[in-house]
gemmi code that builds the backbone of each chain (N, CA, C; Angstrom):
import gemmi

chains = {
    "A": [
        ("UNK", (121.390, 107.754, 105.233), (121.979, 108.102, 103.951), (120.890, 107.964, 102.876)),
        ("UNK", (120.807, 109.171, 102.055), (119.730, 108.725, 100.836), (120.354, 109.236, 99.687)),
        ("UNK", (120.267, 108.451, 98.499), (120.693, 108.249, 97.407), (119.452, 108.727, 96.067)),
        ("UNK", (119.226, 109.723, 95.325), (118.191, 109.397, 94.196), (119.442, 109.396, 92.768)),
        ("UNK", (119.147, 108.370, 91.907), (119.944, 108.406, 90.798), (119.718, 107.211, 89.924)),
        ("UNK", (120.122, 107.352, 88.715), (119.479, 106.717, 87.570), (120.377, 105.344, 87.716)),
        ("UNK", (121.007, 105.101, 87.642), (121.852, 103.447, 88.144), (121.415, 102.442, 89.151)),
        ("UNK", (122.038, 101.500, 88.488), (121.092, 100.256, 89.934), (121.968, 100.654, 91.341)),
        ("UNK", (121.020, 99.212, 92.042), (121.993, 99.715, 93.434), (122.205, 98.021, 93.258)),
        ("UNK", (123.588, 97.939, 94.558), (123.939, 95.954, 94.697), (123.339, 96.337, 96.164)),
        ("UNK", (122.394, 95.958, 96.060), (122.179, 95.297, 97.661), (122.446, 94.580, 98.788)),
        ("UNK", (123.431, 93.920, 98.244), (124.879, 93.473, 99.254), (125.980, 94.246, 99.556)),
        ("UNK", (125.795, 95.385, 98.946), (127.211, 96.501, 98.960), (126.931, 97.505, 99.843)),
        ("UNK", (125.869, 97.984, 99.614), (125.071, 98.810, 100.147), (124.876, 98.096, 102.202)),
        ("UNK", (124.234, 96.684, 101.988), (124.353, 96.097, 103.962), (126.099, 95.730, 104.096)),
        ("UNK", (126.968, 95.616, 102.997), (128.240, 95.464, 103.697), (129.117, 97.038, 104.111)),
        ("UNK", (128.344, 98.160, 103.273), (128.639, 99.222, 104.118), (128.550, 100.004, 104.646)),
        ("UNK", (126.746, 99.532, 105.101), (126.698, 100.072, 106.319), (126.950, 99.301, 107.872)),
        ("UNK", (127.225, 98.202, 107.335), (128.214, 96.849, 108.474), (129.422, 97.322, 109.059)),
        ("UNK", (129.925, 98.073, 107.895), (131.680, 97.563, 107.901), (131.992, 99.079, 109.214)),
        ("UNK", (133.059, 97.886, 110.308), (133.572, 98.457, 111.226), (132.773, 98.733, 112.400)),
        ("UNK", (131.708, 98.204, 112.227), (130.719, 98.119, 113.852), (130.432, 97.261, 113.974)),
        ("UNK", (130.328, 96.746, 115.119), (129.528, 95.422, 115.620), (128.012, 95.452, 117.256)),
        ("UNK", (127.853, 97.009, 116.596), (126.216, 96.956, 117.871), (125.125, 96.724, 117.019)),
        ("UNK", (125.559, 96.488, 115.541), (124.130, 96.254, 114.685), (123.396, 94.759, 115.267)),
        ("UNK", (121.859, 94.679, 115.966), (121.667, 93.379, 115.899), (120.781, 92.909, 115.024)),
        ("UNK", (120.422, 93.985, 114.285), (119.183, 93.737, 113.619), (118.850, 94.529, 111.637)),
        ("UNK", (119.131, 93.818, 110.668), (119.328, 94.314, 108.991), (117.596, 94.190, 108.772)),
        ("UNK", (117.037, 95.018, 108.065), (115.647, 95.210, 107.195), (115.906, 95.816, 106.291)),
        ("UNK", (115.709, 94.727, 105.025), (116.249, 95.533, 103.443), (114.206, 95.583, 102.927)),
        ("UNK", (114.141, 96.604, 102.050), (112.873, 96.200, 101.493), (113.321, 96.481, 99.710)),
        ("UNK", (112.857, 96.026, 99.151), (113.525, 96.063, 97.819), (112.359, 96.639, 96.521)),
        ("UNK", (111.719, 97.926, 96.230), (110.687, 97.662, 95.294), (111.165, 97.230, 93.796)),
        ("UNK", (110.426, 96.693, 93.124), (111.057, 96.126, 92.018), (109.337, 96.537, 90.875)),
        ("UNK", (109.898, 96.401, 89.539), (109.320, 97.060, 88.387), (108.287, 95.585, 88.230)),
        ("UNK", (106.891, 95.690, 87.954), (106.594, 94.903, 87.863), (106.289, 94.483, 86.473)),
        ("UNK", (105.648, 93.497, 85.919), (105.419, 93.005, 84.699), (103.866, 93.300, 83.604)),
        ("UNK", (103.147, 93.593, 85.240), (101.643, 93.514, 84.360), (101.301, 94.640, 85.338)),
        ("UNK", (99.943, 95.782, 84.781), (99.572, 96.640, 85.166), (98.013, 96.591, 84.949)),
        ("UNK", (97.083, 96.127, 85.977), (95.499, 96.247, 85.654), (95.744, 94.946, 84.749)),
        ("UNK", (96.537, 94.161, 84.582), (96.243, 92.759, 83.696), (97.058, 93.074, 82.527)),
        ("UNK", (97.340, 94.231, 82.378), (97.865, 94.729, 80.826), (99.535, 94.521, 81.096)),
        ("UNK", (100.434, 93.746, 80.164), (101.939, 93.384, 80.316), (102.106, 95.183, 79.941)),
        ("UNK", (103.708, 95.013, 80.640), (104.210, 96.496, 80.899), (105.578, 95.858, 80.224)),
        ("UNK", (105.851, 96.813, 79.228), (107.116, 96.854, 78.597), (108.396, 97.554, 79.108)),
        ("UNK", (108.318, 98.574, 79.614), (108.967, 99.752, 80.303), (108.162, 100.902, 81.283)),
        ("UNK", (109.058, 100.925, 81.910), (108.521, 102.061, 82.982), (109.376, 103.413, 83.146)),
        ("UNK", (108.490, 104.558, 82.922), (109.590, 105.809, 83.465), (109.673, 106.386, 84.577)),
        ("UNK", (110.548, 107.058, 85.794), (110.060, 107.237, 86.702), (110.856, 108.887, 86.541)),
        ("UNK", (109.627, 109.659, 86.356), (110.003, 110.951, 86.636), (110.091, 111.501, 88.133)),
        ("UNK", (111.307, 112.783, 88.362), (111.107, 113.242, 89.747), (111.500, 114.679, 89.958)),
        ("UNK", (111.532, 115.092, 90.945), (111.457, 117.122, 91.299), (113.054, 116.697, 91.564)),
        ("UNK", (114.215, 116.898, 91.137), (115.342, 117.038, 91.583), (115.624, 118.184, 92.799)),
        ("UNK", (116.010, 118.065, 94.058), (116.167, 118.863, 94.559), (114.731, 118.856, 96.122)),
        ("UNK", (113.581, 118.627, 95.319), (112.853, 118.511, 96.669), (112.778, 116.382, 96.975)),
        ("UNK", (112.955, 116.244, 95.992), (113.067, 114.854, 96.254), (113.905, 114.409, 97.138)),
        ("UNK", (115.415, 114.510, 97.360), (116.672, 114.532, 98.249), (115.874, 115.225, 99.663)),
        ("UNK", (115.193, 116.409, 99.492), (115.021, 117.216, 100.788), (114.166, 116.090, 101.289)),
        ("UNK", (112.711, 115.543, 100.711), (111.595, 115.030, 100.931), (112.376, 113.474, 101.554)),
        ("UNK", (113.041, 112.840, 101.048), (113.572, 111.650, 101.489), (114.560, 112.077, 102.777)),
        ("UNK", (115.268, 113.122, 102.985), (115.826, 113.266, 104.232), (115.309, 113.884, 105.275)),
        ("UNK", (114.177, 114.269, 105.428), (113.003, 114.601, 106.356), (112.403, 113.034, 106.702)),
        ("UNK", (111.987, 112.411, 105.581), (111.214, 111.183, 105.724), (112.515, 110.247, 107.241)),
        ("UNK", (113.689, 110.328, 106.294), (114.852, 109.294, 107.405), (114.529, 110.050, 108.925)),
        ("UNK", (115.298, 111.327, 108.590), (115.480, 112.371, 109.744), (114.088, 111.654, 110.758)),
        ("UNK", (112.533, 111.680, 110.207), (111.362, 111.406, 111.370), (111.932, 109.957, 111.684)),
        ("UNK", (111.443, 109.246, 110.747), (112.243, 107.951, 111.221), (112.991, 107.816, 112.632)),
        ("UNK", (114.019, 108.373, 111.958), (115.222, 107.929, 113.259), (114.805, 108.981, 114.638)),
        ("UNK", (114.050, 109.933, 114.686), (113.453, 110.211, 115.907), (112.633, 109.815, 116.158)),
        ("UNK", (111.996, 108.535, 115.907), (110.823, 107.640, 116.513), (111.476, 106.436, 116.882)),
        ("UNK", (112.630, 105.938, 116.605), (113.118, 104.815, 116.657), (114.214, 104.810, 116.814)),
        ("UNK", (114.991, 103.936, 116.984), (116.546, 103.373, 118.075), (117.445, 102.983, 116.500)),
        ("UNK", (117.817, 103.704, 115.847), (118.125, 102.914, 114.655), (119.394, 103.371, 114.393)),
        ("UNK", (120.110, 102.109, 114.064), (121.846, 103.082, 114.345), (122.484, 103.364, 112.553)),
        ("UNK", (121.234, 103.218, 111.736), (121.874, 103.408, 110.283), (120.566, 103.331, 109.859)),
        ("UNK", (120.304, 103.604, 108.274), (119.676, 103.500, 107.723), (120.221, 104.166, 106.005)),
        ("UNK", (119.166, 103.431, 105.020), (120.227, 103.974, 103.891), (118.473, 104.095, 103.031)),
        ("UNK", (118.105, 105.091, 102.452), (117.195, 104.938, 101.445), (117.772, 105.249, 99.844)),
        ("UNK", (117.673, 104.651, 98.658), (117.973, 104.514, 97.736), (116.909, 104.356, 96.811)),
        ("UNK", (116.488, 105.720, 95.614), (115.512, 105.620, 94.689), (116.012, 106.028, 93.151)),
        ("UNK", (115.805, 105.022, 92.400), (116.214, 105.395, 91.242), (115.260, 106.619, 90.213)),
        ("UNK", (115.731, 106.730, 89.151), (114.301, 107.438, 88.315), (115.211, 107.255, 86.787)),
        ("UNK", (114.338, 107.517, 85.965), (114.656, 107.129, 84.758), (113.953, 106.144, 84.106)),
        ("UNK", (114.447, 105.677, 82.873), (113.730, 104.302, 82.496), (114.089, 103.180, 82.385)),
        ("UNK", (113.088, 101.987, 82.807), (113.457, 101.319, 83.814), (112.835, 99.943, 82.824)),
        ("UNK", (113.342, 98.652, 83.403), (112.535, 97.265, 82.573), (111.565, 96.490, 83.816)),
        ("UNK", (110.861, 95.650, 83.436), (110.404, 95.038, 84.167), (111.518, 93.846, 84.788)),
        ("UNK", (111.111, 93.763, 85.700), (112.248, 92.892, 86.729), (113.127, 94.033, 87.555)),
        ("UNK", (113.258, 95.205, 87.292), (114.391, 96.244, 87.765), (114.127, 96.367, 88.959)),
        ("UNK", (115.239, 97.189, 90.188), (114.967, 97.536, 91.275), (114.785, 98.665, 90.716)),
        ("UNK", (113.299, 99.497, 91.523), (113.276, 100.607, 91.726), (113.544, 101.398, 92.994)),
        ("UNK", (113.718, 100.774, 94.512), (114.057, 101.472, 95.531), (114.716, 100.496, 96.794)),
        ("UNK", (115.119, 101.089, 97.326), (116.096, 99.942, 98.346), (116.004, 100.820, 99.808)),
        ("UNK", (115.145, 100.507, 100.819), (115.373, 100.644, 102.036), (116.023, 99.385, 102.782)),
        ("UNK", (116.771, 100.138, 103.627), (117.557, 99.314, 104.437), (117.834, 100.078, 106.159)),
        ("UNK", (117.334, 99.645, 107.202), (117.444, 99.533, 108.447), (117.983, 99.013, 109.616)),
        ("UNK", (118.918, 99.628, 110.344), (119.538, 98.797, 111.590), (119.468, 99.438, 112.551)),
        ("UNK", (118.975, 98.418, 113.073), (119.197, 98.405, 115.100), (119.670, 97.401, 115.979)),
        ("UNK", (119.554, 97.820, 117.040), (119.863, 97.098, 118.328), (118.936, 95.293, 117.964)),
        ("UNK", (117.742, 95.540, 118.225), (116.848, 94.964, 117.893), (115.491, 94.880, 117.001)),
        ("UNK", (115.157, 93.814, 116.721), (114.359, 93.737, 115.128), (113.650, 94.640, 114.963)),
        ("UNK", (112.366, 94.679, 116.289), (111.473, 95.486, 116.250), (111.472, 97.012, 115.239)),
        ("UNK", (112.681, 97.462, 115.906), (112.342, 98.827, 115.733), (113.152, 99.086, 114.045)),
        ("UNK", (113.159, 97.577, 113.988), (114.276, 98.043, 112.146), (113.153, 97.520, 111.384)),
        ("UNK", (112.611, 96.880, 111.533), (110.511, 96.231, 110.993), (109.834, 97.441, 110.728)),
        ("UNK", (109.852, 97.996, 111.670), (109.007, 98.980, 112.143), (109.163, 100.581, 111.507)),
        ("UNK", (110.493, 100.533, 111.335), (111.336, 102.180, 110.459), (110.990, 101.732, 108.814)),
        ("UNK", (111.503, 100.305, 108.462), (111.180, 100.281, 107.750), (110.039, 100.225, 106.642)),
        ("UNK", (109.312, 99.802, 107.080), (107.448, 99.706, 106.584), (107.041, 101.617, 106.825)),
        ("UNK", (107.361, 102.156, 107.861), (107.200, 104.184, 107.871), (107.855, 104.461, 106.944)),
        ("UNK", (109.664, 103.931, 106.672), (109.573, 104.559, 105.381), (108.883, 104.968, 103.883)),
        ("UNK", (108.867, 103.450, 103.909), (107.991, 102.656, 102.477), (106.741, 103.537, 102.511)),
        ("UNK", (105.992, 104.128, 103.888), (104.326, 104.310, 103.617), (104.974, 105.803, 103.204)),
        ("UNK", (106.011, 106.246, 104.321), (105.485, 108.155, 103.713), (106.253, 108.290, 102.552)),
        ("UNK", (107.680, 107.332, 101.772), (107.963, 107.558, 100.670), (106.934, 107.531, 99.588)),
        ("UNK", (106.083, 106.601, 99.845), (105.327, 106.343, 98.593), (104.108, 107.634, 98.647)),
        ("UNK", (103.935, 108.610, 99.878), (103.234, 108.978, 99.670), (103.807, 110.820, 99.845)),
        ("UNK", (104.693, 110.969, 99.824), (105.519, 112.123, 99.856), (106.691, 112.417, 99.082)),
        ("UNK", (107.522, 111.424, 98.093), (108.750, 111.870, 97.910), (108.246, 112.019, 96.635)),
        ("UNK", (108.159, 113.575, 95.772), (108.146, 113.724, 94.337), (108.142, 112.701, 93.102)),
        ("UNK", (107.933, 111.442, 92.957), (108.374, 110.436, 92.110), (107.174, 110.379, 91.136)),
        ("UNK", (106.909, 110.041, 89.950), (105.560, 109.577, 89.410), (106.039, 108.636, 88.021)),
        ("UNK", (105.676, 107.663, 88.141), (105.731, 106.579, 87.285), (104.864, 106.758, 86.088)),
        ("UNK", (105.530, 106.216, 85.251), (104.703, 106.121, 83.490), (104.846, 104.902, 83.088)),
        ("UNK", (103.920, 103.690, 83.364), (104.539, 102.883, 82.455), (103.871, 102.634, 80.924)),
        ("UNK", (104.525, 101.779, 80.753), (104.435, 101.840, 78.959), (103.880, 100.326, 78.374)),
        ("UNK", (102.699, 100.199, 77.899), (102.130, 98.736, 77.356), (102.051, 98.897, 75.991)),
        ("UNK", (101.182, 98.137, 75.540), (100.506, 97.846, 74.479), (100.003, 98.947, 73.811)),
        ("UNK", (99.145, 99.796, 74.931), (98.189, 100.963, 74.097), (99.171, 102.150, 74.333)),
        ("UNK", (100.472, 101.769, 74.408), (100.914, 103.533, 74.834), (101.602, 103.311, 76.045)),
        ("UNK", (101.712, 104.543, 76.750), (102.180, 105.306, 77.932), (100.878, 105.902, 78.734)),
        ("UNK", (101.054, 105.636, 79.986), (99.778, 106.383, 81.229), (100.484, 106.214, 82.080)),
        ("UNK", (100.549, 107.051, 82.993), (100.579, 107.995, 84.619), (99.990, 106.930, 85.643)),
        ("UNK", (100.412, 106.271, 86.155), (100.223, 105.149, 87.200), (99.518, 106.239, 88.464)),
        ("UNK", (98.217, 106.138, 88.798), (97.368, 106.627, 89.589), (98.161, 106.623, 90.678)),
        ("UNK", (97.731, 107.531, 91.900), (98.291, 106.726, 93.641), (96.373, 106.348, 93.612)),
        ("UNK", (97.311, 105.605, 94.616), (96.107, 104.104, 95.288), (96.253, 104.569, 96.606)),
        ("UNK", (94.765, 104.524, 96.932), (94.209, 105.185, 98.512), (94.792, 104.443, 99.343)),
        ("UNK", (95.135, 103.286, 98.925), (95.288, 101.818, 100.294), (97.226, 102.777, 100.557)),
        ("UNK", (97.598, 103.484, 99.751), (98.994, 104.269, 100.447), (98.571, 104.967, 101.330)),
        ("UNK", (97.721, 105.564, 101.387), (97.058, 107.180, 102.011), (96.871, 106.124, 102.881)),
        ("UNK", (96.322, 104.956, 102.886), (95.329, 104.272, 104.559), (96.434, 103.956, 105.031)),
        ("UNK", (97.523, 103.549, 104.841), (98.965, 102.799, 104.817), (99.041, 103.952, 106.001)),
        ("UNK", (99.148, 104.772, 105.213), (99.862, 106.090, 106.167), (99.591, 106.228, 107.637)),
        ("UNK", (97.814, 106.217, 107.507), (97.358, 106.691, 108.711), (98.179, 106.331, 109.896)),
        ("UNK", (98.251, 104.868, 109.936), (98.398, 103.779, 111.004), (99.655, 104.723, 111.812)),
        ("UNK", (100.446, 105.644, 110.809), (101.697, 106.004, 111.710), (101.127, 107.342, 112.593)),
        ("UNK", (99.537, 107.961, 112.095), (99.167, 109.275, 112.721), (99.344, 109.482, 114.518)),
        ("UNK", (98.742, 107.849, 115.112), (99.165, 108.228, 116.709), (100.785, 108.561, 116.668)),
        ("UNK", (101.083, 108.026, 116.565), (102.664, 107.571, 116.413), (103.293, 108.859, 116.803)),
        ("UNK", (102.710, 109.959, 115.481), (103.278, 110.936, 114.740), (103.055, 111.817, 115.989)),
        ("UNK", (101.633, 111.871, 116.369), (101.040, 112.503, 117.171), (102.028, 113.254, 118.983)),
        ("UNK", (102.310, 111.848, 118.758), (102.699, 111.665, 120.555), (104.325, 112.083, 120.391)),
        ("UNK", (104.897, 111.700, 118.882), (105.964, 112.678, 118.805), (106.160, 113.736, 118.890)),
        ("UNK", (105.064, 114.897, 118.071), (104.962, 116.319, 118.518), (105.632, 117.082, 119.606)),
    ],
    "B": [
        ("UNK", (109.661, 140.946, 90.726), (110.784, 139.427, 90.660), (109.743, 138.230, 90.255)),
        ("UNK", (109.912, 137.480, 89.036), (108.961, 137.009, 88.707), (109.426, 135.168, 89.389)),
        ("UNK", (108.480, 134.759, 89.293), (108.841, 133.171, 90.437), (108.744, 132.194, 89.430)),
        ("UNK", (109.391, 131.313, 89.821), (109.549, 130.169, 88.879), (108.330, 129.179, 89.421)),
        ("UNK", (107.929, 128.658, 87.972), (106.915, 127.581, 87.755), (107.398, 126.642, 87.532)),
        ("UNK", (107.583, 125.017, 87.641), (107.580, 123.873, 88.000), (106.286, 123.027, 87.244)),
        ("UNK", (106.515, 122.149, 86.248), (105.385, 121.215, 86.221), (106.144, 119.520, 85.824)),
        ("UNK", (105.248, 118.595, 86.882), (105.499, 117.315, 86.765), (104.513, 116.260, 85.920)),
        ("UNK", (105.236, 115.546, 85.221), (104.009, 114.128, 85.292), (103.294, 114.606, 84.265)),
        ("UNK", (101.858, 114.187, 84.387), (101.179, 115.018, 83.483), (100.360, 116.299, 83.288)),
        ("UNK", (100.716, 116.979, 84.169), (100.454, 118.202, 84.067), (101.621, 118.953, 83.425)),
        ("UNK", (103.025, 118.188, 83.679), (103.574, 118.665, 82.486), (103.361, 118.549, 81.156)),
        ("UNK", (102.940, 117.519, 81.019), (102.589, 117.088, 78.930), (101.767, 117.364, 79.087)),
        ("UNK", (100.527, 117.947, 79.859), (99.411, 118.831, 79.081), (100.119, 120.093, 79.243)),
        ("UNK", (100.698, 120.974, 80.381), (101.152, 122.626, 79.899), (102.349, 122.635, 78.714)),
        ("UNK", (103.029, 121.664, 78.332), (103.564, 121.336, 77.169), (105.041, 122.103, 77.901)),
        ("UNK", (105.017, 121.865, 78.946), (106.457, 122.780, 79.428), (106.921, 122.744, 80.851)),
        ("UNK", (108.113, 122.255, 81.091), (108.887, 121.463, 82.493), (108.860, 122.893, 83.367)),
        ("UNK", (109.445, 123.957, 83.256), (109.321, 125.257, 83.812), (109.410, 125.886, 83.098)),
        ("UNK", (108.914, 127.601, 84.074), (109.048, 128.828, 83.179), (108.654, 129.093, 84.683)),
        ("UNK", (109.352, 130.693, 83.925), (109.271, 132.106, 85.185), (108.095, 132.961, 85.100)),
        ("UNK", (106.927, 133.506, 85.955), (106.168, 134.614, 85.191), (106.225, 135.415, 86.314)),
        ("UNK", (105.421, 136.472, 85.959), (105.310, 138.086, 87.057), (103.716, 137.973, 87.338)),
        ("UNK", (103.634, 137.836, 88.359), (102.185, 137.586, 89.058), (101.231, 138.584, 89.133)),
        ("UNK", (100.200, 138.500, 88.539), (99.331, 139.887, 88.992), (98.960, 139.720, 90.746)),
        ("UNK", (99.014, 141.100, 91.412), (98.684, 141.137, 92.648), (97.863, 140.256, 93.100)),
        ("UNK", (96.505, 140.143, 92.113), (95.328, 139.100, 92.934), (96.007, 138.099, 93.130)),
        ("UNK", (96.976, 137.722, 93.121), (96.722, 136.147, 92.747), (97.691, 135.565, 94.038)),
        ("UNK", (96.919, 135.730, 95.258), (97.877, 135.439, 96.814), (97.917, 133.806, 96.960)),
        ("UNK", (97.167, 132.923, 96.589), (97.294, 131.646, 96.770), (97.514, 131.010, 96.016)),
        ("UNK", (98.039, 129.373, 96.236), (97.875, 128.124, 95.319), (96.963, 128.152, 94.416)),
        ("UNK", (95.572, 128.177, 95.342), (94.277, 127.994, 94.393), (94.157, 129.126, 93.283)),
        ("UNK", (94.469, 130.493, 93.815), (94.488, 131.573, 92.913), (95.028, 131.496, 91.883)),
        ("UNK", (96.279, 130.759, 92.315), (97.257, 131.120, 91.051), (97.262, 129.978, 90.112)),
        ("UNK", (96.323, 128.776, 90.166), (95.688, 127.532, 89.515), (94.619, 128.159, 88.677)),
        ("UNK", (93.698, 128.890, 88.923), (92.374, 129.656, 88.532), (93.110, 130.557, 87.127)),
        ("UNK", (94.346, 131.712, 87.679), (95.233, 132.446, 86.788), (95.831, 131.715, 85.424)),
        ("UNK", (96.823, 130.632, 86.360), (96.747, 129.750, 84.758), (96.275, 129.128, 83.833)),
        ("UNK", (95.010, 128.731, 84.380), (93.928, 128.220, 83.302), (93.156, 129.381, 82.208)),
        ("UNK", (93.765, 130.413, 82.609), (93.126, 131.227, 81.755), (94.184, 132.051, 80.630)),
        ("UNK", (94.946, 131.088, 81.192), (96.309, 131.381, 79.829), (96.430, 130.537, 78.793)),
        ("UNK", (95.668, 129.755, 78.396), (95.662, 129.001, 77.407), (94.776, 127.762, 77.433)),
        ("UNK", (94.549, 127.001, 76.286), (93.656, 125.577, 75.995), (94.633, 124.346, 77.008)),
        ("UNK", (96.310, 124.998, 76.793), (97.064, 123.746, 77.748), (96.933, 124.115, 79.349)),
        ("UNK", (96.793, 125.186, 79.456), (96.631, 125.239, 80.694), (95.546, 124.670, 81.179)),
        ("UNK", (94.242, 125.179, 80.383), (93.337, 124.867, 81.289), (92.887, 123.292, 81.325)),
        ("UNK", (93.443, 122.963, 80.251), (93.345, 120.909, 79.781), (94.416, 120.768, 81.180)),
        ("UNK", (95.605, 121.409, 81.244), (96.580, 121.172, 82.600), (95.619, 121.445, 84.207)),
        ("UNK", (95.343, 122.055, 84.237), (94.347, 122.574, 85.859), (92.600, 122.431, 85.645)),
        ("UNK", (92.336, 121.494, 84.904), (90.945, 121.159, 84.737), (90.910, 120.813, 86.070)),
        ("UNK", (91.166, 119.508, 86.365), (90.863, 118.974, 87.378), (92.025, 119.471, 88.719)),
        ("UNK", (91.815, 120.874, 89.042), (92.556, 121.231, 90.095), (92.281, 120.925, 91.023)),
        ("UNK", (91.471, 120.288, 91.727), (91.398, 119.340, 92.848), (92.151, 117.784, 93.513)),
        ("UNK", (92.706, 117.641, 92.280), (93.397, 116.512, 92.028), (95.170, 117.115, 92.395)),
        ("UNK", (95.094, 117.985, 91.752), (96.838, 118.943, 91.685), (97.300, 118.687, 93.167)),
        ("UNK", (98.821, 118.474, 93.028), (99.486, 118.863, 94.688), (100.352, 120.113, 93.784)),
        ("UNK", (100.812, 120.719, 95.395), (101.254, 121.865, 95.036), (102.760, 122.056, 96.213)),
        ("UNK", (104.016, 122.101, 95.436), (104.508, 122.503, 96.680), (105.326, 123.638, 96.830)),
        ("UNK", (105.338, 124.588, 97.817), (106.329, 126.192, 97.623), (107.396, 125.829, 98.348)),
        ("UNK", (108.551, 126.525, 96.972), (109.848, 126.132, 97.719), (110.342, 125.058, 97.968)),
        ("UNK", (109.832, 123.700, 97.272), (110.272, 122.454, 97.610), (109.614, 121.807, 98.770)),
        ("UNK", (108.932, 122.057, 99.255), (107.845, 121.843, 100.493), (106.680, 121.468, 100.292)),
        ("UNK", (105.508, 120.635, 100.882), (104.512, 120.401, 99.915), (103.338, 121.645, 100.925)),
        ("UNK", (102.153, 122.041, 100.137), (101.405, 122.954, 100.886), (100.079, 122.570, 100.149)),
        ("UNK", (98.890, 122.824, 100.938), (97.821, 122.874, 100.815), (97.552, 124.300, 99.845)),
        ("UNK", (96.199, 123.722, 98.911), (96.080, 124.679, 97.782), (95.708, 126.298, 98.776)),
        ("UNK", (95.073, 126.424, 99.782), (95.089, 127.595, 100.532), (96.088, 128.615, 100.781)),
        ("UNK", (97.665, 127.604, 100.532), (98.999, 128.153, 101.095), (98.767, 129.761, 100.473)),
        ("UNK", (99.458, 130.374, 101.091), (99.741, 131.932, 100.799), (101.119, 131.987, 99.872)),
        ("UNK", (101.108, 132.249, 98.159), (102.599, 131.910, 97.539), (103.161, 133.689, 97.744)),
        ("UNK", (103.215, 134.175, 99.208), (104.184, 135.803, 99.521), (105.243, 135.457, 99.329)),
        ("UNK", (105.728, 134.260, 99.805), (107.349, 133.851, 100.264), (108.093, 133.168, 98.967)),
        ("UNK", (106.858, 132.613, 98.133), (107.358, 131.446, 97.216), (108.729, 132.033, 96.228)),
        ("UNK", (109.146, 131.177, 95.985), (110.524, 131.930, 94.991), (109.944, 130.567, 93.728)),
        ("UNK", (109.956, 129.457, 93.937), (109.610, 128.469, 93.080), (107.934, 127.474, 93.794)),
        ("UNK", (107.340, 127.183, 92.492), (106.054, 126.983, 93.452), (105.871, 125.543, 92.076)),
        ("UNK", (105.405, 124.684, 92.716), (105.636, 123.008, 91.297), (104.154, 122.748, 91.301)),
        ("UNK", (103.675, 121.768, 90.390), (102.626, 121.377, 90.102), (102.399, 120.267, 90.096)),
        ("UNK", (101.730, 119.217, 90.668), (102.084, 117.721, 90.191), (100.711, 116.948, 90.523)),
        ("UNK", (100.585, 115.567, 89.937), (99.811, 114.689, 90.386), (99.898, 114.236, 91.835)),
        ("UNK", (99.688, 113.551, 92.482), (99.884, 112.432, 93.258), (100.948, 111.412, 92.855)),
        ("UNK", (101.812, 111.689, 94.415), (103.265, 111.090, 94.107), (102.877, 109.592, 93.754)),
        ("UNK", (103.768, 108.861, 92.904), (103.583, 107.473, 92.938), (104.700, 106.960, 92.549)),
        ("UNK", (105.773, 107.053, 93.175), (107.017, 106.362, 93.666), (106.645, 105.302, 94.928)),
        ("UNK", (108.572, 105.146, 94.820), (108.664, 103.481, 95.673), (108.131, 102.610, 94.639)),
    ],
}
model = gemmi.Model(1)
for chain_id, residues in chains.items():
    chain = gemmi.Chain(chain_id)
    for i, (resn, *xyz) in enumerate(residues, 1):
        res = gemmi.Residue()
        res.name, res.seqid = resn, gemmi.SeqId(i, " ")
        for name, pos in zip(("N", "CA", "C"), xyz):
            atom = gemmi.Atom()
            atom.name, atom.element = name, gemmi.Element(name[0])
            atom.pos, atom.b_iso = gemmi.Position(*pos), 0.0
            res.add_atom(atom)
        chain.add_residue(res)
    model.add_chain(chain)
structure = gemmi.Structure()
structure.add_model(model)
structure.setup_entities()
């Protein structure tokens, strides 16, 4: 299930329903990103998170869709907000279940690398001197690689 | 049939504009082509596609390498490097 929309999420609502009425789940992985406070050292007042309406939804349900054909996973829920946002806020909520841990560890951290490096999103946050465009950082792109055998042997 | 343009981030606040539709001159079969085309439509454009090496590009909601062929495109976007999550 993936969600993009300007409202928070409860993160207890969200694992009680994808719980409710099964009992083969043995294994929950929530990852939670949250707005941070300081940017390069500089305090951050607000953050905006602009996005492509429309390829964003597609881009996050391709991302699940690979997912769950690499892995044993009997749910999964991705959740990304956009809009403007405070420091302390959630900005995204993955959540993973399986049989066993492994493979809900494991879906989850692939999500996190190809969301951050595929789903339309781009952050602005806002300090002292203004508003700037939060760069991507290569260490996502290296993030990525690690899933290339992976990807490979899926083919 | 003219195709819709798409701009994100800051390539939107430099083309000073979220979308617009235009009618393509024939040359202009690729990503890269049609990056080269808009910079020569104005001071925002080309302040927007200075650094077109940097640009992602995606047709149709899809992401594509600046080589892609835009025959098929109906909508074609412009953006930085995603930085979500």
């Amino acid at each position: 299930m993936i969600r993009v929309q300007q409202e928070d999420f409860d993160i207890s609502a969200e694992i009680a329903k994808l719980r409710s009425g099964r009992t083969d789940i043995g294994a929950i992985v929530t990852f939670t990103g949250t707005v941070r406070d300081t940017a390069k050292g500089e305090p951050i007042s607000e953050m905006t998170l602009e996005h492509y309406p429309g390829m964003t939804e597609s881009e996050l349900e391709r991302i699940e869709q690979d997912a769950h054909a690499r892995w044993p996973l009997q749910d999964s829920v991705i959740i990304h907000r956009h809009g403007p946002m405070k420091p302390g806020d959630n900005i995204v909520l993955v959540v993973t279940a399986s049989a066993h841990r492994q493979a809900a560890f494991e879906a989850a951290e692939f999500l996190m690398d190809y969301l951050k490096t595929n789903a339309p999103f781009w952050k602005k946050e806002v300090g002292p001197d203004g508003g700037a465009w939060v760069d991507a950082r290569d260490s996502d792109d290296d993030a990525l690689k690690r899933w290339d055998n992976a990807s490979k042997a899926a083919e | 049939m003219g195709v819709k343009l798409l701009y994100f981030a800051w390539v939107r606040e430099k083309t000073g504009l979220g979308e617009e539709t235009v009618d393509l001159p024939d040359h202009v079969q690729s990503v890269a082509d049609l990056m080269d085309w808009l910079k020569g439509r104005g001071p925002e454009y080309e302040a927007a596609f200075e650094k077109a090496e940097v640009i992602r590009a995606a047709i149709n909601q899809t992401h594509v390498p600046h080589n892609a062929s835009i025959s098929e495109a109906r909508e074609i976007a412009f953006f930085p490097p995603v930085t979500g999550g």
